[in-house]
C-alpha positions as CSV (number, residue, x, y, z in Angstrom):
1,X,-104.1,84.2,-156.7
2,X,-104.9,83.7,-160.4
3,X,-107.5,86.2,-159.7
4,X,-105.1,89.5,-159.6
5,X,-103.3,91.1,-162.7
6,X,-99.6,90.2,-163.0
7,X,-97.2,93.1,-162.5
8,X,-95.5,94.4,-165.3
9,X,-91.9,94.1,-163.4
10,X,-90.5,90.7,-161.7
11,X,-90.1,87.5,-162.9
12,X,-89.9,85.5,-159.7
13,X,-92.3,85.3,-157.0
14,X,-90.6,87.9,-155.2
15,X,-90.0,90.5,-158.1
16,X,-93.4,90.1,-158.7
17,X,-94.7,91.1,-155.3
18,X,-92.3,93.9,-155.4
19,X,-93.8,95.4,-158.6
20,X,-97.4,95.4,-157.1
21,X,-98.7,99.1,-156.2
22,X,-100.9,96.9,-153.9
23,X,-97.4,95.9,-152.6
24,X,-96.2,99.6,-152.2
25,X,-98.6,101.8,-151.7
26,X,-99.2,99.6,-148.5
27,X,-100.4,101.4,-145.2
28,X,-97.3,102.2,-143.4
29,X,-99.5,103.1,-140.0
30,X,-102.9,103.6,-138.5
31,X,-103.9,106.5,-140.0
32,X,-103.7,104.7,-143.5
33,X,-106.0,102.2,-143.2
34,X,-109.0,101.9,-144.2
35,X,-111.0,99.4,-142.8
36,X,-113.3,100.4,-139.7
37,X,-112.2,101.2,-136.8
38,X,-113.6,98.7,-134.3
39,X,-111.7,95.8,-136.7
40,X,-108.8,98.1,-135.9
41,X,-109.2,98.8,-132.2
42,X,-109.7,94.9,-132.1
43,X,-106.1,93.9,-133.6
44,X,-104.7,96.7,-131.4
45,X,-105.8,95.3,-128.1
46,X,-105.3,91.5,-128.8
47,X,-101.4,93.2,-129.8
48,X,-101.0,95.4,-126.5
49,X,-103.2,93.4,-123.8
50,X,-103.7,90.2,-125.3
51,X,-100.6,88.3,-123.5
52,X,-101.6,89.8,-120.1
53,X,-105.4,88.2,-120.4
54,X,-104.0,84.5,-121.4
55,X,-104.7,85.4,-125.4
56,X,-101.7,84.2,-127.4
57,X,-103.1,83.6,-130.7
58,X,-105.1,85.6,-132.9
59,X,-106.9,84.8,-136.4
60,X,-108.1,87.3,-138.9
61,X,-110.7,86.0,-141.2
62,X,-112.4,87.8,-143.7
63,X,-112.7,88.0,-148.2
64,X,-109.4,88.6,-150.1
65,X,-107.7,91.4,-150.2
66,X,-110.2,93.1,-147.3
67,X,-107.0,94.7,-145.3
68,X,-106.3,91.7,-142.9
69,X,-102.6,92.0,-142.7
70,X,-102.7,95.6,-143.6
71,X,-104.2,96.3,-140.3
72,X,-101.6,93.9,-138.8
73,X,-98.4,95.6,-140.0
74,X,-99.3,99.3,-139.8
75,X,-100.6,98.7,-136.6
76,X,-96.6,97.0,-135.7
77,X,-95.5,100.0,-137.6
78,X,-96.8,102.3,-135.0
79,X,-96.7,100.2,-131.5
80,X,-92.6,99.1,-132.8
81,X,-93.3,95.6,-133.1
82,X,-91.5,93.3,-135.6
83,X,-93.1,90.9,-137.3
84,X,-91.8,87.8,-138.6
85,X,-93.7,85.9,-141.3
86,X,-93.9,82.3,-142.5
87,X,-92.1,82.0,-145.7
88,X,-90.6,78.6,-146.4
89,X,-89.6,77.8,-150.3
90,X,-90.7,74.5,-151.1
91,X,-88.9,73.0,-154.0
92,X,-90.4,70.7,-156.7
93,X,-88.2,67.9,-155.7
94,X,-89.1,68.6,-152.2
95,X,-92.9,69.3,-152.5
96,X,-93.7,65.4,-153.7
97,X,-92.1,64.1,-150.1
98,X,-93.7,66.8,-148.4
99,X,-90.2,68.4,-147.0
100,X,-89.5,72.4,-147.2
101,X,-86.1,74.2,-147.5
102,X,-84.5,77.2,-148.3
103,X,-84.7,78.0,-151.9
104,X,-81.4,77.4,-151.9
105,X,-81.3,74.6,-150.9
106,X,-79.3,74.6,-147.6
107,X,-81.9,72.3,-145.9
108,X,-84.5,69.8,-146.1
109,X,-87.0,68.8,-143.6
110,X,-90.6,67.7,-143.5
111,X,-92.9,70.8,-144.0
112,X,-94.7,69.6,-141.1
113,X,-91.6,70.0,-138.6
114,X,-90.2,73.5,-140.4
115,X,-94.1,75.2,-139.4
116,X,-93.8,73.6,-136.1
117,X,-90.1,75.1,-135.5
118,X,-91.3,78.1,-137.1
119,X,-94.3,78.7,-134.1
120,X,-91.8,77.6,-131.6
121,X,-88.7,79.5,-131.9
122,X,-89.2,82.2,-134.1
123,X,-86.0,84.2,-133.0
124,X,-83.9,81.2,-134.1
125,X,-85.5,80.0,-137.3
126,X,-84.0,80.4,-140.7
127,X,-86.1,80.5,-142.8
128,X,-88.2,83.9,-141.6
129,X,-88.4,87.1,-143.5
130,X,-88.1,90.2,-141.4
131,X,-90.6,93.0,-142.3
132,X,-89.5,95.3,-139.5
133,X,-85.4,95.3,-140.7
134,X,-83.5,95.8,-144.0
135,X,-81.8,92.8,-145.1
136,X,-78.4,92.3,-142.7
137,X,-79.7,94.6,-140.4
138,X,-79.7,93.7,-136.5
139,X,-81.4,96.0,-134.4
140,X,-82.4,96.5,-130.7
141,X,-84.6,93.6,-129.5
142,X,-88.5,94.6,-129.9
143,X,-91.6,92.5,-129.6
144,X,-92.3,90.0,-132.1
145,X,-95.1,89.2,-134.1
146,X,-95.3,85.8,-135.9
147,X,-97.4,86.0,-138.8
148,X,-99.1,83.2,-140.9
149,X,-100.9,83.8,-144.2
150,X,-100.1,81.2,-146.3
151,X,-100.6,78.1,-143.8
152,X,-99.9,75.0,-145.6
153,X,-103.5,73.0,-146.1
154,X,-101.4,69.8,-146.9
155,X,-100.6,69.3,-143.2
156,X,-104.4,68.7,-142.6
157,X,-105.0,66.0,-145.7
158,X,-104.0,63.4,-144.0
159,X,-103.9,65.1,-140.8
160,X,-104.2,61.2,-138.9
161,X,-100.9,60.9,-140.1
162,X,-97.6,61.6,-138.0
163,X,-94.9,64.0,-138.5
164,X,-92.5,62.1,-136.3
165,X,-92.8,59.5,-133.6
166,X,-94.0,62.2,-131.4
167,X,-97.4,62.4,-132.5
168,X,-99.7,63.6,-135.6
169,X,-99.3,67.3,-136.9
170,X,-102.4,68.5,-134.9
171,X,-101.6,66.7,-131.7
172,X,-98.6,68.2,-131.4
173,X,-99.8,72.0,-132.3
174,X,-102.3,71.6,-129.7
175,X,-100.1,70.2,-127.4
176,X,-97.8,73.3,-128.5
177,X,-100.8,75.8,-128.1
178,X,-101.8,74.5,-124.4
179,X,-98.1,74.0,-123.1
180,X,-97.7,78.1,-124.1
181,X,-95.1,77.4,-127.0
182,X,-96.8,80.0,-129.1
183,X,-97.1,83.6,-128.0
184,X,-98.3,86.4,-129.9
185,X,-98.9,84.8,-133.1
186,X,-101.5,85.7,-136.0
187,X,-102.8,83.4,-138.6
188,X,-105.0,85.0,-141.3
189,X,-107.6,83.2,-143.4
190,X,-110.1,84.0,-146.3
191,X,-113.5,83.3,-146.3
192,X,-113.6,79.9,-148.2
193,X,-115.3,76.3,-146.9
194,X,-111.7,75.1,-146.7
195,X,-110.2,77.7,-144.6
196,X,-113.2,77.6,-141.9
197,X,-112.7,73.7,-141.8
198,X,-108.8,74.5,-141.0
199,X,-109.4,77.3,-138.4
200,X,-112.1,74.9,-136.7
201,X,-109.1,71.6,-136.9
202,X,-106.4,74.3,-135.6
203,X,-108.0,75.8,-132.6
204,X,-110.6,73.7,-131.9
205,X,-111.0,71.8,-129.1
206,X,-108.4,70.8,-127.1
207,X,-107.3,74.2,-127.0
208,X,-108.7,76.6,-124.5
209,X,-110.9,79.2,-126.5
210,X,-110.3,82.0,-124.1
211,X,-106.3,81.8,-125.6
212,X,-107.4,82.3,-129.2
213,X,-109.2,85.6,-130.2
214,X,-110.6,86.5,-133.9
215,X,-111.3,89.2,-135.6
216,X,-113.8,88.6,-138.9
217,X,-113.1,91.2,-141.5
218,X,-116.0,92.8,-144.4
219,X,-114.9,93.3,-147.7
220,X,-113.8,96.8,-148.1
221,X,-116.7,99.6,-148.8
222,X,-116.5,101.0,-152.5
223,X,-116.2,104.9,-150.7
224,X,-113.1,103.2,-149.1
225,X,-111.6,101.5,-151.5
226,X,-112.1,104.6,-153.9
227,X,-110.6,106.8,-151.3
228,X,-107.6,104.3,-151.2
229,X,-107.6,104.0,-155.1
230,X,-107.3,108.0,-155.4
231,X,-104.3,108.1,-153.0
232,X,-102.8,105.8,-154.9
233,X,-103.2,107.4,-158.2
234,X,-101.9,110.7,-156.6
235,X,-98.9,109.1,-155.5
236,X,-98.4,107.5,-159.4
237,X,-98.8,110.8,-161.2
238,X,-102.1,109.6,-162.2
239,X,-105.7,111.5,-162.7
240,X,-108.3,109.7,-160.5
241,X,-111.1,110.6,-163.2
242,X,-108.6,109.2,-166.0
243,X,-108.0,105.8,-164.2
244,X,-111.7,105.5,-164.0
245,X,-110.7,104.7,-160.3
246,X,-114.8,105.3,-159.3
247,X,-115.6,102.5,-161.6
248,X,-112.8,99.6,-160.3
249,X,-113.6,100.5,-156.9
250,X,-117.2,99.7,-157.9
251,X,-116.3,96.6,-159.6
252,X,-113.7,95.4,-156.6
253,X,-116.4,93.7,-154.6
254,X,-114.7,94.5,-151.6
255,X,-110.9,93.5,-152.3
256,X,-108.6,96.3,-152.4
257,X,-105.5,94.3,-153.8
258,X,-107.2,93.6,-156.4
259,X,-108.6,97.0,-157.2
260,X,-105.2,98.3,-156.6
261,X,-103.8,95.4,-159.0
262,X,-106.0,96.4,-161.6
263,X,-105.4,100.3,-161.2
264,X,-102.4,99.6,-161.8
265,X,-102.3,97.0,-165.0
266,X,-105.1,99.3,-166.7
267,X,-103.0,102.9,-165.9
């Protein structure tokens, strides 16, 4: 988001990400967190009972940067699930035909039909990024987690229209959702008119409410977000008092990236 500092290190998406504190200093389990413990307690039982009660897809909602998939991965972190997240480059060249590929280039295919692979068949899709796994690694098999933050809004513009022969984009992801194609997945959204209008197109009706739960997230309390803010100046060599870290957690409204952002772009 335009909203948070850029990092002083990375010029590419992904060395940019890697040179956020908000990025590193990233719960690694439960006892990190720092959003309330029912929220948490939520997430943990749609992740450990969820499958056995017909649940199969779960949606955070909730501001920016208020712990969403925080909760998710140190809560993976701690049962030893993996999580595998959307993450499809889409390429100038690509984006105007509306087809996604690797960014380099290996494949094309309409964006529409890479998300629906992706939901299907997430042990056998190319284009995830493991979270659980160093790069090359293979490891024992463990549950999976398929995770969506970034769900691409251009599917739903002209949502009438059809990816294939087979039907439109939401026909067949309801007809994906209902026929038990998707298990144990998590979609997050923010708290913004076009996000609600997407979770209500997604998993509204035709699909069963009872196989969908969600968990709605606050905006994290200033004593939290200052008790977050201190760790993280601690672990940086840095005086809380000289970070003014009680004043950015006063000014956050609620978003913890972006406190931790600007922590770090003002130490």
């Amino acid at each position: 988001s335009s909203r948070h500092p850029v990092p002083p290190g990375g010029t590419g998406p992904r060395g940019a990400m890697a040179g956020l504190w908000s990025e590193q200093h990233r719960p690694a389990s439960e006892a990190d967190l720092v959003v309330t413990k029912k929220k948490v307690s939520e997430v943990r039982e749609f992740l450990t009972l969820g499958a056995g009660h017909g649940r199969r897809l779960l949606v955070l909602r909730g501001p920016a940067g208020c712990g969403k998939a925080s909760v998710l991965r140190a809560l993976c972190n701690d049962l030893g699930f993996e999580i595998v997240e959307w993450s499809v480059a889409v390429q100038g060249s690509a984006r105007s035909q509306g087809h996604a590929g690797e960014a380099a280039g290996v494949f094309r295919e309409p964006l529409g039909e890479a998300f629906l692979r992706f939901v299907a068949q997430t042990d056998r899709y190319r284009c995830l990024r493991s979270e659980a796994l160093p790069s090359g690694d293979v490891g024992p098999c463990r549950p999976r987690v398929a995770l969506v933050r970034d769900f691409p809004f251009t599917l739903l513009d002209n949502w009438k229209n059809s990816t294939s022969d087979r039907g439109s984009f939401l026909e067949r992801f309801h007809g994906m959702i209902c026929g038990g194609a998707m298990q144990r997945a998590v979609f997050c959204f923010n708290d913004t008119r076009e996000d609600y209008t997407t979770i209500s197109r997604l998993f509204g009706p035709p699909v069963d409410p009872a196989m969908v739960s969600t968990v709605s997230f606050d905006g994290v309390a200033r004593t939290f977000a200052q008790r977050a803010l201190d760790a993280v100046a601690r672990a940086e060599g840095l005086e809380p008092g000289a970070a003014n870290v009680a004043a950015i957690a006063a000014e956050c409204g609620g978003d913890l990236r972006h406190a931790i952002n600007a922590l770090q772009l003002v130490s």
